[in-house]
MIDO-168077 format. One record per atom (N, C-alpha, C, CB): x negated, y, z; atom name; residue number from 1. Coordinates in Angstrom, 2 decimals. Each point is the difference from the previous one (the first is absolute). Last residue first. Glycine has a CB too. Layout:
BEGIN
REC,X,Y,Z,CA,NUM
...
***
This chain:
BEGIN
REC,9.98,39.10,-9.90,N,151
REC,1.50,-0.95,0.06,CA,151
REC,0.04,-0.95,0.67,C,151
REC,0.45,0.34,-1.80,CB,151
REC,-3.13,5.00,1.62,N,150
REC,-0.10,-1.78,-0.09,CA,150
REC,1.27,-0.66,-0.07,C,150
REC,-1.98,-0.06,1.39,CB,150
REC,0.55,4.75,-3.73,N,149
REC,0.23,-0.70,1.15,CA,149
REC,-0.24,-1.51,0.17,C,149
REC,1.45,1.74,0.09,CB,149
REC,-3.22,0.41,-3.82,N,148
REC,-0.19,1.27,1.16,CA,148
REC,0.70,-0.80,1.20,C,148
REC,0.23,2.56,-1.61,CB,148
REC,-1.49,-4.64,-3.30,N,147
REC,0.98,0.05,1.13,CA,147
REC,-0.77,0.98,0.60,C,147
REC,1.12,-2.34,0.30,CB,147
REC,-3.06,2.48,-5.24,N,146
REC,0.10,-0.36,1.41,CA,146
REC,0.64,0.19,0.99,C,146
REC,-1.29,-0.02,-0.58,CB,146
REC,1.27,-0.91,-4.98,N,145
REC,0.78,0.44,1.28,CA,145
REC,-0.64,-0.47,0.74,C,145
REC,1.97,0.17,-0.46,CB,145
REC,-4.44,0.13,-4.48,N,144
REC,0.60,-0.19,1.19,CA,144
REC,0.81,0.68,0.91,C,144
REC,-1.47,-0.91,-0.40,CB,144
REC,-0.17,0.23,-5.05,N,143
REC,0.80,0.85,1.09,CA,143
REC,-0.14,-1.04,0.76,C,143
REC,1.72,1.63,-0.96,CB,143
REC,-4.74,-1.21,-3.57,N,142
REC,0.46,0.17,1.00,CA,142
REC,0.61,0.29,1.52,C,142
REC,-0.69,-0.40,-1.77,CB,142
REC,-1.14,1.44,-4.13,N,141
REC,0.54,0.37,1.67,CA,141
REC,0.07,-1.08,0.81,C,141
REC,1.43,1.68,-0.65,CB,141
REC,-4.42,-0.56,-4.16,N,140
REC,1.10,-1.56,0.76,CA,140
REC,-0.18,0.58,1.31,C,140
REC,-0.55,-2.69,-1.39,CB,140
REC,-2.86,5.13,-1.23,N,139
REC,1.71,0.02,-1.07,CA,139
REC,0.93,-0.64,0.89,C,139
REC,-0.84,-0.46,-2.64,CB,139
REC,-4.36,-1.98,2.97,N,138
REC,0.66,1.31,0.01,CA,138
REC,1.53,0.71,-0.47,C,138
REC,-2.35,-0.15,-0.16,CB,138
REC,0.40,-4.64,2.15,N,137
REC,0.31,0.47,-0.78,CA,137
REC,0.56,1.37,-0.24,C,137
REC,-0.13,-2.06,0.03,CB,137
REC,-1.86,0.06,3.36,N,136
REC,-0.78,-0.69,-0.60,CA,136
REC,0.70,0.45,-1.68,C,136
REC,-0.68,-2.09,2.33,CB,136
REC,2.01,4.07,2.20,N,135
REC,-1.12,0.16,-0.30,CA,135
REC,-0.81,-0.66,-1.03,C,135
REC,0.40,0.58,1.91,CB,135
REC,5.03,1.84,-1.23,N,134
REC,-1.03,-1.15,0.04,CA,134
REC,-1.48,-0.54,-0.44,C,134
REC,1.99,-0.11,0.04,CB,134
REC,0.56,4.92,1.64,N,133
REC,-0.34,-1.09,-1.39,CA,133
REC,-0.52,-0.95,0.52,C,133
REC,-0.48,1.37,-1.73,CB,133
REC,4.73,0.46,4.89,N,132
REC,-1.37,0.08,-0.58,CA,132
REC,-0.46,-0.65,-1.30,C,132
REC,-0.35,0.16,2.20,CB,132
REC,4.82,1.21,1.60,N,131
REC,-0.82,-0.28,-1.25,CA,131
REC,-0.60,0.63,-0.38,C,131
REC,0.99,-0.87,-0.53,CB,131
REC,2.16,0.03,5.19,N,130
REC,-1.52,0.79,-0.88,CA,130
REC,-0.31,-0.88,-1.40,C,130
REC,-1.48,0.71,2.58,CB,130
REC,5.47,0.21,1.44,N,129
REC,-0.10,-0.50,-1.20,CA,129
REC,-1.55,0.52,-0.61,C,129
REC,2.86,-0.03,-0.23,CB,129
REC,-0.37,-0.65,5.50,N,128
REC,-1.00,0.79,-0.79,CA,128
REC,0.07,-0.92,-1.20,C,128
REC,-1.64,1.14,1.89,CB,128
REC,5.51,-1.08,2.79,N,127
REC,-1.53,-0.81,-1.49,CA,127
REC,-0.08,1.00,-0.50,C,127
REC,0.35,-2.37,-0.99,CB,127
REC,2.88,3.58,4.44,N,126
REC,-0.17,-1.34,0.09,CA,126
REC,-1.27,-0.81,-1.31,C,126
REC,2.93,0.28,1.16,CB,126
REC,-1.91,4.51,2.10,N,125
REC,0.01,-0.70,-1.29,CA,125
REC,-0.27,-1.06,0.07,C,125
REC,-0.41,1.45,-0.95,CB,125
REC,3.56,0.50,4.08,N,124
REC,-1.22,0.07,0.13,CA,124
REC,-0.01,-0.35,-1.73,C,124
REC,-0.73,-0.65,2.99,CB,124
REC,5.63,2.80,-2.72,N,123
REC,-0.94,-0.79,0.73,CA,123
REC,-1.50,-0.08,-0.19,C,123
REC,1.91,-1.06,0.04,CB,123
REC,1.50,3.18,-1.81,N,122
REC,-0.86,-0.63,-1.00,CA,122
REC,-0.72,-1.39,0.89,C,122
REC,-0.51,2.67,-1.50,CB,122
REC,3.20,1.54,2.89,N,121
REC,0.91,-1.12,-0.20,CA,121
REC,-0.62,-0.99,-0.98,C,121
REC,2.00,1.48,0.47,CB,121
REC,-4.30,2.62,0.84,N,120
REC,0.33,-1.19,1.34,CA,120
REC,0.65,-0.79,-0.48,C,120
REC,0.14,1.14,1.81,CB,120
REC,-3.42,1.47,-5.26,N,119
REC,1.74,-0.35,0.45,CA,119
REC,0.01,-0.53,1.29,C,119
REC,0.86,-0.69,-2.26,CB,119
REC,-5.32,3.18,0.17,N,118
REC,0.65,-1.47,0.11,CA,118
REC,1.10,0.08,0.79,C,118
REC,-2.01,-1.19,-0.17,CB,118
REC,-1.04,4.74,-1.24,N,117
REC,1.45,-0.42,-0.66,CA,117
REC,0.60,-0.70,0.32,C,117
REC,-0.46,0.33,-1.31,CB,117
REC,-4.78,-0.30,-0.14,N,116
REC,0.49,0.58,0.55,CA,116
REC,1.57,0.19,0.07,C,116
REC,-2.18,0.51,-0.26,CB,116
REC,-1.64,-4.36,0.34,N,115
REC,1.55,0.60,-0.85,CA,115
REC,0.61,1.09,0.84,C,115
REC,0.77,-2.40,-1.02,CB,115
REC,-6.11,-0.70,-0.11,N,114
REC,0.97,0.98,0.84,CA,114
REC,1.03,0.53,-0.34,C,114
REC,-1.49,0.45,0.70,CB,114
REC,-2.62,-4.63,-0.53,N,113
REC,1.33,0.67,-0.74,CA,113
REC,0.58,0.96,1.28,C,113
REC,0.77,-2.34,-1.88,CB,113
REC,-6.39,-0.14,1.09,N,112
REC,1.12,0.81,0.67,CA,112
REC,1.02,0.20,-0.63,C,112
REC,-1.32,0.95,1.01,CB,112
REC,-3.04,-3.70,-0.40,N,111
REC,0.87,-0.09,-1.10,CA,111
REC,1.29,0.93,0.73,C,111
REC,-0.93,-2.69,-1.21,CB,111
REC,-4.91,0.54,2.51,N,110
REC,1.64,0.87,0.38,CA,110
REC,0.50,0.14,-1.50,C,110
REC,-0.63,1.83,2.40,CB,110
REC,-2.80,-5.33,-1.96,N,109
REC,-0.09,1.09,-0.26,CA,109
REC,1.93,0.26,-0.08,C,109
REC,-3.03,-0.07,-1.27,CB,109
REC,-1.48,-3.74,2.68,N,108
REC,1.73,0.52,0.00,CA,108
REC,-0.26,1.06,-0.61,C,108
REC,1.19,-0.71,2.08,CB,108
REC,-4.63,-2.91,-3.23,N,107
REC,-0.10,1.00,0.86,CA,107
REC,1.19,0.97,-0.03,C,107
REC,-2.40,-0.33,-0.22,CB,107
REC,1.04,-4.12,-2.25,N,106
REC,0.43,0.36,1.65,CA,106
REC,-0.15,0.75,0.36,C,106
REC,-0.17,-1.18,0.60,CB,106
REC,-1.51,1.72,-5.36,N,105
REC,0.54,-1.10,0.46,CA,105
REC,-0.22,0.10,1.58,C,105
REC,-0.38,-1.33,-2.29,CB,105
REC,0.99,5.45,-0.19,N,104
REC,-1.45,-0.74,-0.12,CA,104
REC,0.64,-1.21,1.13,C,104
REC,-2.39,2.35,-0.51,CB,104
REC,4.94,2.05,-3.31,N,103
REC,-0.27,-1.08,1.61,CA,103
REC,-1.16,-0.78,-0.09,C,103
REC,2.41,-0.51,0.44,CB,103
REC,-0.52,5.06,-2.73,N,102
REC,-0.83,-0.88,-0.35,CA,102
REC,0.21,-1.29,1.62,C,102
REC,-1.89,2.23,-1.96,CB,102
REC,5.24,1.35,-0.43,N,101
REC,-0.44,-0.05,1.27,CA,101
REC,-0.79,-1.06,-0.95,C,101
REC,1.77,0.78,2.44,CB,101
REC,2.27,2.70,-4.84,N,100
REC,-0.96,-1.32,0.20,CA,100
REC,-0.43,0.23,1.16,C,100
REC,-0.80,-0.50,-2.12,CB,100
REC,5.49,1.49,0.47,N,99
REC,-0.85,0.62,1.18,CA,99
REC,-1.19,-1.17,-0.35,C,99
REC,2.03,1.16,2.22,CB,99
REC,1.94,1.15,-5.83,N,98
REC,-0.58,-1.54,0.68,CA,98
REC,-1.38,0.86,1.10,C,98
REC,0.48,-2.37,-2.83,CB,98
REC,2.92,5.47,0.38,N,97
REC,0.72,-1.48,-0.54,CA,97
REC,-0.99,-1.05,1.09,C,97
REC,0.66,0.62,-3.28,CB,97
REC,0.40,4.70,4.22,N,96
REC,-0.96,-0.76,-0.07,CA,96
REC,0.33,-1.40,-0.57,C,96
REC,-0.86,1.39,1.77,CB,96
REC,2.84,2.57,-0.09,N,95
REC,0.48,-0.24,-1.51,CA,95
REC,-1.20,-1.26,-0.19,C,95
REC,1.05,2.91,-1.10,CB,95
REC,-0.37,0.48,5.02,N,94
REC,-1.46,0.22,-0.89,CA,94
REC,0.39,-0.31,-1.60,C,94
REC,-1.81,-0.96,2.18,CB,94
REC,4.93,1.24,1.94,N,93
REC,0.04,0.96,-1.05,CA,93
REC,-1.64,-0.05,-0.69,C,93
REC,2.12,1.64,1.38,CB,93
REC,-1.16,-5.02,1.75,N,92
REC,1.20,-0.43,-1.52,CA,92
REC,-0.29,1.77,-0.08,C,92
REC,2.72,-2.66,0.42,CB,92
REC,-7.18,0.94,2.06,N,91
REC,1.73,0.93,0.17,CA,91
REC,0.44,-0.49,-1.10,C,91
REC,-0.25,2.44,1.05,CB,91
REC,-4.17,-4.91,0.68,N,90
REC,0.37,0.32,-1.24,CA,90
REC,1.42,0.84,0.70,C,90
REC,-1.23,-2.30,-1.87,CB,90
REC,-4.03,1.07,3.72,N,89
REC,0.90,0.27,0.02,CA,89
REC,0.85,0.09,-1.27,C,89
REC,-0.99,0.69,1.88,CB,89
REC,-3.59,-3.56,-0.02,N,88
REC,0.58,1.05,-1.24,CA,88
REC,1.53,-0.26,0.49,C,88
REC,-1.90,-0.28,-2.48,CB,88
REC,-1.65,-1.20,5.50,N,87
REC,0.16,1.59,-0.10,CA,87
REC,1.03,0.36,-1.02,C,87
REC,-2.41,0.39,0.60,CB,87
REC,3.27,-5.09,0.63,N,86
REC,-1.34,0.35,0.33,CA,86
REC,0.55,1.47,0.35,C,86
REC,-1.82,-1.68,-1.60,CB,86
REC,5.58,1.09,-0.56,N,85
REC,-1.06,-1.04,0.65,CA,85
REC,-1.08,0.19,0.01,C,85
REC,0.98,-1.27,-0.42,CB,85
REC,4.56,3.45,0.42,N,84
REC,-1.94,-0.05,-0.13,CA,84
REC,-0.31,-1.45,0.33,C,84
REC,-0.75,2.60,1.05,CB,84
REC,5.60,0.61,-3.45,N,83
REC,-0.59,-1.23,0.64,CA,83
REC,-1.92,0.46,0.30,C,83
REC,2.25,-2.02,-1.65,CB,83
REC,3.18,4.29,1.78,N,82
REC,-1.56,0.37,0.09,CA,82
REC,-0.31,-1.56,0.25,C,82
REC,-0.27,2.81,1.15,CB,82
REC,4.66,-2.26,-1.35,N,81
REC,-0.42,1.46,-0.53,CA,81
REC,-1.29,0.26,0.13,C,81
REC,1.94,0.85,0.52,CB,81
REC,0.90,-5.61,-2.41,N,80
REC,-0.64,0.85,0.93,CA,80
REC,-0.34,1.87,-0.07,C,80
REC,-0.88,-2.60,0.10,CB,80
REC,5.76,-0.47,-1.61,N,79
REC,-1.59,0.05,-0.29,CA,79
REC,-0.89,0.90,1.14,C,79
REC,0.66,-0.15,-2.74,CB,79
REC,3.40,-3.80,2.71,N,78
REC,-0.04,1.32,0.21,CA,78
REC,-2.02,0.44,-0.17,C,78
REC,2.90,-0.18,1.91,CB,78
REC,0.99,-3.75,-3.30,N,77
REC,-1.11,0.05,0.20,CA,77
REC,-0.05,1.93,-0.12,C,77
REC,-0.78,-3.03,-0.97,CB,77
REC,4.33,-1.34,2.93,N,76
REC,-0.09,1.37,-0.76,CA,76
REC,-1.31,0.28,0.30,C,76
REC,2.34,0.94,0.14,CB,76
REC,-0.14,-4.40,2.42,N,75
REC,-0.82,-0.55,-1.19,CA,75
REC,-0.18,1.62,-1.09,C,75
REC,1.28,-3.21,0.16,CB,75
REC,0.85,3.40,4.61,N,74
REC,1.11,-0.41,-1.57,CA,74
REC,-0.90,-0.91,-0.60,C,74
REC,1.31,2.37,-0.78,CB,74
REC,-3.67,-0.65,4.33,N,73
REC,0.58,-0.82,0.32,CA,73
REC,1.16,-0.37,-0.31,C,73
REC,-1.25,0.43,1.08,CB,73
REC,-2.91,1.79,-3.52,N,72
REC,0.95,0.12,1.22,CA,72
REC,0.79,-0.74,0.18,C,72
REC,-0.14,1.68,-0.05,CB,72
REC,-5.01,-0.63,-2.53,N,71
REC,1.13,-0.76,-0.30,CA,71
REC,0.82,0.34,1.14,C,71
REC,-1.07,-1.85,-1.32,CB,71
REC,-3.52,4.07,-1.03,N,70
REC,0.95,-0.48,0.34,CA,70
REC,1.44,-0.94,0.39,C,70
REC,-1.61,1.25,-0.51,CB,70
REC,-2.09,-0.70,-3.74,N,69
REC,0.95,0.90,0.72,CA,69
REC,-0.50,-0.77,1.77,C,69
REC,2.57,0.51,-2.49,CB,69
REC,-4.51,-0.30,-2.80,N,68
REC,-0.30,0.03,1.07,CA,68
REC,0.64,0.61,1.13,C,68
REC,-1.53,-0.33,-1.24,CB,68
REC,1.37,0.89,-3.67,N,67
REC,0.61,-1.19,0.35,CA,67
REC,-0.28,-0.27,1.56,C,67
REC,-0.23,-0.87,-2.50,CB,67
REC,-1.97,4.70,1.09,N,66
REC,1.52,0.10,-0.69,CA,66
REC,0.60,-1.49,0.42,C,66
REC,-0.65,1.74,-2.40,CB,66
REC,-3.78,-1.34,2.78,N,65
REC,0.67,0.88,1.24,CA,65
REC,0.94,0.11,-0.42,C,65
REC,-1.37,1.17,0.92,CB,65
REC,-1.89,-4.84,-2.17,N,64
REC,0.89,0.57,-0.66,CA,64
REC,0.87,0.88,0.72,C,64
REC,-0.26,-1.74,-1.32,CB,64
REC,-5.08,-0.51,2.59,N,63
REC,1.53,0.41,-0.10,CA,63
REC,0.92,0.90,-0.86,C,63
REC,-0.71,-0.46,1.85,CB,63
REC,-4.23,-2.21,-2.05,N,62
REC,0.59,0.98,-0.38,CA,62
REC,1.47,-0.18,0.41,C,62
REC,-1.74,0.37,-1.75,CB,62
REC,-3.36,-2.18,3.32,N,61
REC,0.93,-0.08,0.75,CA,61
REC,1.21,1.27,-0.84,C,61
REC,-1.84,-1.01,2.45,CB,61
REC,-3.22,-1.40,-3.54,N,60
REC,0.68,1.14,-0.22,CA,60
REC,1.42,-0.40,0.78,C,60
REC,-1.34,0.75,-2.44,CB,60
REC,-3.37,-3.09,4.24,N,59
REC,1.30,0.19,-1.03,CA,59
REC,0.53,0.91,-0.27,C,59
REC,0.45,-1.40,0.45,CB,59
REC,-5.10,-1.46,1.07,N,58
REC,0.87,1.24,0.41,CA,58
REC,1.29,-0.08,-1.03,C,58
REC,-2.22,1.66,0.86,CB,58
REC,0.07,-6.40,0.51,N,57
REC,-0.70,1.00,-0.49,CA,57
REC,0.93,1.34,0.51,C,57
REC,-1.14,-1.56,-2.14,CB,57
REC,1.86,-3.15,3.08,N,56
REC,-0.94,0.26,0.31,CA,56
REC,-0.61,1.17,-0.43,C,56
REC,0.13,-2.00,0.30,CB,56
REC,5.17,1.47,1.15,N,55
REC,-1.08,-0.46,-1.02,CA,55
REC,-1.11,0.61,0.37,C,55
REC,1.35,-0.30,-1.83,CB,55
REC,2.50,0.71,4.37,N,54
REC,-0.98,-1.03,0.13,CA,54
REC,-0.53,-0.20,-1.11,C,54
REC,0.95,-0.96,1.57,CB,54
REC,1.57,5.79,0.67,N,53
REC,-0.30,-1.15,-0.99,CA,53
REC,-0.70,-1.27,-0.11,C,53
REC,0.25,1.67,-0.63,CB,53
REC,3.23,1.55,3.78,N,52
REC,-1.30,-0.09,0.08,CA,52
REC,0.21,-1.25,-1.40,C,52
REC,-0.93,0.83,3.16,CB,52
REC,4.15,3.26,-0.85,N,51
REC,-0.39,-0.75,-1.84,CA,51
REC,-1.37,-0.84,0.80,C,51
REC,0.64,2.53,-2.69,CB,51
REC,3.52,-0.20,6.43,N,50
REC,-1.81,-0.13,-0.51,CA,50
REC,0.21,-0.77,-1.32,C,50
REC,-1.49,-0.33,2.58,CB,50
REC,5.27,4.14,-0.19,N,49
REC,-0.66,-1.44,-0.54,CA,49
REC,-1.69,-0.04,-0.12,C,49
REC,2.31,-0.26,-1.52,CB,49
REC,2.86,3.46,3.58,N,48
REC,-1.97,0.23,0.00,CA,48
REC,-0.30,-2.07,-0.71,C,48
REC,-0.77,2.51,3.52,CB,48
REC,5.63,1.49,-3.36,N,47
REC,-0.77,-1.33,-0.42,CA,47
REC,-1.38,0.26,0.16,C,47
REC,1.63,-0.74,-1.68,CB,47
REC,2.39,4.09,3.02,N,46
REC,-1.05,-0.27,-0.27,CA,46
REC,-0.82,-1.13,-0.09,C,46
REC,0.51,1.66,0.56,CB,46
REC,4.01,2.15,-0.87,N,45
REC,-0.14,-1.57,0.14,CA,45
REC,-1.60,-0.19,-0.53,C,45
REC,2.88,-0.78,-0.55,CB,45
REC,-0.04,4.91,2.68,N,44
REC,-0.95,-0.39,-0.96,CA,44
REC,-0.09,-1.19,0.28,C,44
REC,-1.13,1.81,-0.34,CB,44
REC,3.78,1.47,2.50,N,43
REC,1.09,-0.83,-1.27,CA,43
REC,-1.38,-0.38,-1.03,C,43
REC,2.96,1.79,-0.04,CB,43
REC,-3.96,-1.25,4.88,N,42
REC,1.13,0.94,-0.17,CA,42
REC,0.67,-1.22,-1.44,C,42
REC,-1.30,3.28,0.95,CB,42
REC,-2.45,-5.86,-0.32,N,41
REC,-0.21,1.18,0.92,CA,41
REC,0.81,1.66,-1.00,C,41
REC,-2.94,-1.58,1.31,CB,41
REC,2.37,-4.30,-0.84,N,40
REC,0.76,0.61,-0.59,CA,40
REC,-0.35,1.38,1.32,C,40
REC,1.90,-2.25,-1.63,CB,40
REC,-4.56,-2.69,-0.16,N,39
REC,-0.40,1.38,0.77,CA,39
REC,1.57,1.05,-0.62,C,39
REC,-3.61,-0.27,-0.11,CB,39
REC,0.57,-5.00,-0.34,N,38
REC,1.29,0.80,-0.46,CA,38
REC,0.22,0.82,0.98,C,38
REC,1.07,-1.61,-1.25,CB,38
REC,-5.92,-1.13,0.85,N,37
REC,1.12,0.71,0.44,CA,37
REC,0.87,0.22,-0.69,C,37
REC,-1.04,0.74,1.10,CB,37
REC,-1.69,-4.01,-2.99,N,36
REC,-1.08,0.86,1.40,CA,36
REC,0.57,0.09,1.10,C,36
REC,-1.00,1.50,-1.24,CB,36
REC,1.40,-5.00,-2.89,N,35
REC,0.41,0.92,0.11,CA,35
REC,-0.69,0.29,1.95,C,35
REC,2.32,-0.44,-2.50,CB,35
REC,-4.44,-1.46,-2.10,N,34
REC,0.48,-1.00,1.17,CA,34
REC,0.76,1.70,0.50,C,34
REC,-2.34,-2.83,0.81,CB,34
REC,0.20,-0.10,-5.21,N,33
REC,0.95,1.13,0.07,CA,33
REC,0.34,0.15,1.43,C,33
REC,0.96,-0.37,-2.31,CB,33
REC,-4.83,-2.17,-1.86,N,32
REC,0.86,0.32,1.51,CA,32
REC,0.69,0.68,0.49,C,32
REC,-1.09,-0.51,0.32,CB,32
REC,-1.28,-0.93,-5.15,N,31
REC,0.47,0.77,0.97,CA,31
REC,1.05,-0.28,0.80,C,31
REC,-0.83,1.25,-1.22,CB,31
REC,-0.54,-3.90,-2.56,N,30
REC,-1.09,0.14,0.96,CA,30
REC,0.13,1.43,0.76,C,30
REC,-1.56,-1.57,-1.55,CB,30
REC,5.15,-0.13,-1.42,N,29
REC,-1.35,0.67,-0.75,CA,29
REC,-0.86,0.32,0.90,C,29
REC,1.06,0.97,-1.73,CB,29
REC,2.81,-1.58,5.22,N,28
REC,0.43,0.05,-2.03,CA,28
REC,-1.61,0.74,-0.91,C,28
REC,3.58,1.02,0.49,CB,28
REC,-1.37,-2.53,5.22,N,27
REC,-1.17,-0.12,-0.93,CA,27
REC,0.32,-0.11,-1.45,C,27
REC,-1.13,-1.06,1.80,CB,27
REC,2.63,2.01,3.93,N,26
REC,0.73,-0.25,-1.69,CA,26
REC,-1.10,0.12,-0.56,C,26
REC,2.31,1.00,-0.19,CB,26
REC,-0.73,-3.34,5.28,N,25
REC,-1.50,1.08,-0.65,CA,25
REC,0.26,0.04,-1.73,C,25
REC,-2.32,-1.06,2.09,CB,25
REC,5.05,-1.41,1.56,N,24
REC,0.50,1.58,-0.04,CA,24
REC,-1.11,0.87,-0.88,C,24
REC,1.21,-0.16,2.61,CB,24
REC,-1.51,-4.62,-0.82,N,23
REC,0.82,-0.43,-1.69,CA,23
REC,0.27,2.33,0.01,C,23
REC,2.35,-4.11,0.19,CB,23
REC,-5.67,1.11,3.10,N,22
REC,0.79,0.94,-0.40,CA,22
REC,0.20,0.16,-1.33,C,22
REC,-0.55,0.86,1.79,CB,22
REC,-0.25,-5.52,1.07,N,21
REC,-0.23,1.21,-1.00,CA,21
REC,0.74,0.83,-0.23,C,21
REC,-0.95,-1.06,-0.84,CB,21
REC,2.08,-3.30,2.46,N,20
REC,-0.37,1.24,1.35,CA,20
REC,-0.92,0.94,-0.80,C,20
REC,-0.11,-1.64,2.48,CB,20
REC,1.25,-2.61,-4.83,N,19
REC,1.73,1.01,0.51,CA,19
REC,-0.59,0.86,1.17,C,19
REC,2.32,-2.10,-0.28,CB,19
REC,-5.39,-0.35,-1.19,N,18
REC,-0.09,0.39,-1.00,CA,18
REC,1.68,1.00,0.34,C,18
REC,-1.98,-2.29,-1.54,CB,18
REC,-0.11,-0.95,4.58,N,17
REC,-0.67,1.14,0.16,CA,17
REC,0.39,1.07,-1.46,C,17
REC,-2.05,-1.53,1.67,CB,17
REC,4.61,-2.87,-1.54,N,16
REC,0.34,1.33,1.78,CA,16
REC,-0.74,0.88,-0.27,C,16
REC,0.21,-1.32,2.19,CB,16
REC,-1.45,-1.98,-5.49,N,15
REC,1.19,0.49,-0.15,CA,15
REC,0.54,1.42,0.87,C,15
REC,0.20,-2.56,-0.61,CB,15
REC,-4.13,-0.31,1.28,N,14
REC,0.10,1.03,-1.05,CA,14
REC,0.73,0.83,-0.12,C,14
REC,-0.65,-1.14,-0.81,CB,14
REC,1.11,-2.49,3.65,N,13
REC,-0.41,1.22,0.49,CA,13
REC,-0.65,1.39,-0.89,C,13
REC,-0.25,-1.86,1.78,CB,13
REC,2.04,-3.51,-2.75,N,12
REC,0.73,1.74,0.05,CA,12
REC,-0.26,1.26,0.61,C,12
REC,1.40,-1.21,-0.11,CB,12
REC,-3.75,-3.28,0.01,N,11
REC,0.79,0.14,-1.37,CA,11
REC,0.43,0.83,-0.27,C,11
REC,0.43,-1.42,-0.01,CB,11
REC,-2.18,0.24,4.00,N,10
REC,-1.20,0.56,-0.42,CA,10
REC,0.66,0.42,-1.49,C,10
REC,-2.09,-1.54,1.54,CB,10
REC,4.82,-0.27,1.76,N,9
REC,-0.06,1.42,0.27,CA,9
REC,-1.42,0.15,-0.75,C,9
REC,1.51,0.34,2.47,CB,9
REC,0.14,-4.52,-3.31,N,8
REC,1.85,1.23,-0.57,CA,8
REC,-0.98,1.24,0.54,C,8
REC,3.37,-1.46,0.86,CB,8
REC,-6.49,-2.17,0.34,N,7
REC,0.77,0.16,-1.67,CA,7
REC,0.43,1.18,-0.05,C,7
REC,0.92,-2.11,-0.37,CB,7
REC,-0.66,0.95,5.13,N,6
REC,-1.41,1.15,-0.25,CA,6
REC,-0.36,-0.15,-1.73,C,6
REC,-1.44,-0.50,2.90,CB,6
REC,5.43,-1.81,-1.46,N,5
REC,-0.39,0.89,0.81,CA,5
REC,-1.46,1.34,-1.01,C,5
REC,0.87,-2.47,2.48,CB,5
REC,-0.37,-2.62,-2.72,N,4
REC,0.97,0.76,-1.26,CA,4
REC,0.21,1.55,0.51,C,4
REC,1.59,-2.39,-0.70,CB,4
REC,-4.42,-0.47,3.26,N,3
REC,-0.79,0.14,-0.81,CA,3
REC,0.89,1.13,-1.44,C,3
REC,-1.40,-2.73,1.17,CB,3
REC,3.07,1.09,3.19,N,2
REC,-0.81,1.12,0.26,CA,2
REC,-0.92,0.09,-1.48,C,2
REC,-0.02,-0.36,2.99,CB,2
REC,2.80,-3.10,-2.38,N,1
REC,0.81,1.19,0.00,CA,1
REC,-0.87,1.26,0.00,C,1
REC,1.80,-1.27,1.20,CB,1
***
């Protein structure tokens, strides 16, 4: 008995240790996405994120600031009024189409949304939409949602 025992628990302990991973970490094109804070100060809704990259070299990091919202707790994508990362700042009155940033594999780098405006009846924000170029093929967006809350 003791032998089918310690079988079944050397057989599946894979299994157990593999369901205790954090399944909450998002990864699209070797970027990481991990959220900081959600911050509502008067009627400003403020998102703080980290991008960290795992490829072995540096990267161009190009966001699409036009496709790049917000989200509320309809699913309605509300746009930002100032995005930064690192130092480079962008305002929606600049008109700016894409925010580059160079990254250098694991090393975080802040990612800020700010809405000025934000509705109370919008509730907190619930995800961030970011699209980017994809790094292996230039021209080719894509989009991620990162949850803001937990479920």
């Amino acid at each position: 008995m003791l032998k089918k025992i310690l079988f079944f628990l050397a057989f599946s302990l894979p299994f157990l240790l593999a369901a205790q991973e954090d399944t909450t970490v998002l990864i699209l094109d070797d970027l990481q996405f991990d959220v900081r804070s959600v911050k509502m100060n008067k009627d400003t809704a403020i998102v703080d994120l980290y991008v960290i990259s795992s490829l072995r070299q540096e990267r161009e990091f190009k966001m699409n600031t036009y496709a790049s919202t917000l989200v509320d707790k309809k699913d309605n994508d509300v746009m930002y009024s100032q995005i930064q990362m690192g130092r480079v700042r962008i305002d929606i009155s600049d008109r700016q189409n894409y925010l580059n940033h160079i990254l250098t594999m694991d090393i975080p780098v802040a990612l800020q949304f700010k809405v000025a405006g934000w509705k109370k009846e919008n509730g907190p924000p619930q995800a961030v939409k970011i699209v980017f170029e994809d790094s292996r093929e230039p021209g080719r967006f894509r989009q991620i949602k990162v949850q803001l809350q937990k479920s």
